[in-house]
N, C-alpha and C positions, 0 to 999 in steps of 0.2 A: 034242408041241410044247412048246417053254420057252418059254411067252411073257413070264415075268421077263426073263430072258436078253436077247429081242427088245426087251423096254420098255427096259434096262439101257442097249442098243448105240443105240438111239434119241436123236437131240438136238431132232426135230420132235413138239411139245407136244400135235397133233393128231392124228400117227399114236399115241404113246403113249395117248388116249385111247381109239382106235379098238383097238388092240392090248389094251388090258384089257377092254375093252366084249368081245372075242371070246372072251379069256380064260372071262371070266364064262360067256359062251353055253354056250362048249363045255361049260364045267363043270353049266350046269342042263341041259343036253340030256341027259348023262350021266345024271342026278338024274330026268330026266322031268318040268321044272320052266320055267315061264314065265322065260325071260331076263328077267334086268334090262334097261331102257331107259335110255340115254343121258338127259337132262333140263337143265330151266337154262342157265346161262352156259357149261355145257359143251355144250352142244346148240350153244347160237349159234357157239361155237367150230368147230363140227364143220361146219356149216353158210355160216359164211363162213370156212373154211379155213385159218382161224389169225389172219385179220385181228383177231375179240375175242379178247382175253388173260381167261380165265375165275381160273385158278390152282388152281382144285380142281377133282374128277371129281361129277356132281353124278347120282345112279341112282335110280331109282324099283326096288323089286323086294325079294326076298324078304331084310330084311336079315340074320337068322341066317345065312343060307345064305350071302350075301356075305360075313359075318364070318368063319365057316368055311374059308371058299374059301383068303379073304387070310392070316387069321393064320397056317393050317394051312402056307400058302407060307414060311414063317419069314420074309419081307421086309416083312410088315406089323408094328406095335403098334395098338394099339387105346388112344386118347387122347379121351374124352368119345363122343361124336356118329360121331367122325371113326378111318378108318383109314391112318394115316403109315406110307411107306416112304420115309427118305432114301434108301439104296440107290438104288431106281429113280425119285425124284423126283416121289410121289407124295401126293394129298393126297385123299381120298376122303369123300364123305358118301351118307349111303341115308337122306335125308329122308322118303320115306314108303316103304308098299309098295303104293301104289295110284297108278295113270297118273290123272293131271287132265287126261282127255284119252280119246282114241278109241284104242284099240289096234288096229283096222284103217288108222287117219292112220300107226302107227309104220313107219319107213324103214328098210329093211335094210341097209349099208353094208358092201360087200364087200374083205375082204383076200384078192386072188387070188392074190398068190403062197405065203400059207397055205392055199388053201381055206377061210379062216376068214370070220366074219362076227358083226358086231354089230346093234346098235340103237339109235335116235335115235328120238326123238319127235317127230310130224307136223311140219312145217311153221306147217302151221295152227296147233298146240296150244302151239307153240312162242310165236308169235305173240301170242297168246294171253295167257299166261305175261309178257311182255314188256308188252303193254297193261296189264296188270293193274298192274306196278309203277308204270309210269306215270301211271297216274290214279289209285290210292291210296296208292302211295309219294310220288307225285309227281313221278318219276324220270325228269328230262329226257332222261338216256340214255337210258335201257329205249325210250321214246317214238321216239327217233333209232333203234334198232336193230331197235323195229316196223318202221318207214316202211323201214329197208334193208332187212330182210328181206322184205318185201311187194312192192319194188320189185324187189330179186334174184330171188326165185320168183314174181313174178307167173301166167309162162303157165303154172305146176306149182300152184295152189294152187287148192282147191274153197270158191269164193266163195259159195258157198251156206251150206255148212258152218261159214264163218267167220264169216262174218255171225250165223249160230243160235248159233253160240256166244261170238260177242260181245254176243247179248242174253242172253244165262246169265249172263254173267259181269257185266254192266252195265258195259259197255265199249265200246259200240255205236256212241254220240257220238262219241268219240277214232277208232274205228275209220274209221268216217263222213268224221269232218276229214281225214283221212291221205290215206283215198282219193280226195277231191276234190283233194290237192296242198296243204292249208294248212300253215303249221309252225308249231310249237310256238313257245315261246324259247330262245333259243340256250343249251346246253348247257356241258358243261365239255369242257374237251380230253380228257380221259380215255376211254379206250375206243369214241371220238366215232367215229361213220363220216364218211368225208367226201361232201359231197352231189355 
């Protein structure tokens, strides 16, 4: 399978995520190696379907082996942190190699007309991820993209779970407000969901 190729012919920002998140798989399945998980702004992407605009691929996972993977493709450079394909309009980061988060939470996301498949990061953990900017960025969006995603996945998400791990992360309050219906203050247009 050329999933260059498939990313190349692509002009929808979400399958091109999904199509290198497979890419990756396949290539650690080969390896006999834990996939990369989808993460961040690209999670949220993936998970409201293109409504947040992320701009970069954001993976948790073994980075060598990503660096490998890409540059060996001849479409990647490798620029600080980050691996760029203009080619295929890519903008890639492997901020850690440890999930902040449950790896049985992670989501499998199927390309059936490849047999192929990726990974995303729970719901929950996503959430999660999102409070945290919120109430220590301060970040009135993250806050608004909480409350949507909580509000989108409601009957799919393990309140139990969420809760325990909003007292981990000291996030519990915000989480608290959200689900009683209170709001924040009004945010910026930017990336804003609308209520």
């Amino acid at each position: 399978m050329d999933y260059a190729e498939r990313i190349r012919q692509t002009t929808d920002e979400v399958e091109k995520l999904i199509l290198l998140g497979a890419w990756l798989t396949e290539e650690a399945e080969k390896r006999r190696i834990r996939p990369p998980v989808v993460v961040g702004g690209s999670a949220v992407e993936i998970y409201t379907l293109g409504y947040y605009r992320s701009g970069d691929i954001d993976l948790v996972g073994p980075r060598e082996f990503v660096k490998e993977v890409l540059l060996s493709s001849g479409y990647f450079r490798e620029k600080g942190r980050f691996f760029i394909s203009d080619e295929l309009g890519l903008f890639v980061e492997v901020p850690d190699d440890r999930l902040d988060g449950s790896y049985e939470k992670v989501r499998e996301v199927k390309v059936p007309e490849l047999g192929a498949r990726a990974y995303v990061i729970g719901i929950e953990d996503l959430i999660i991820d999102r409070l945290k900017a919120c109430v220590f960025w301060k970040s009135e969006d993250d806050c608004l993209w909480a409350k949507y995603l909580l509000e989108k996945y409601k009957g799919e998400i393990d309140l139990d779970y969420l809760k325990e791990r909003a007292e981990e992360e000291k996030v519990i309050a915000k989480l608290e407000d959200i689900l009683r219906g209170r709001r924040g203050r009004d945010a910026g247009k930017r990336n804003r969901p609308q209520p």
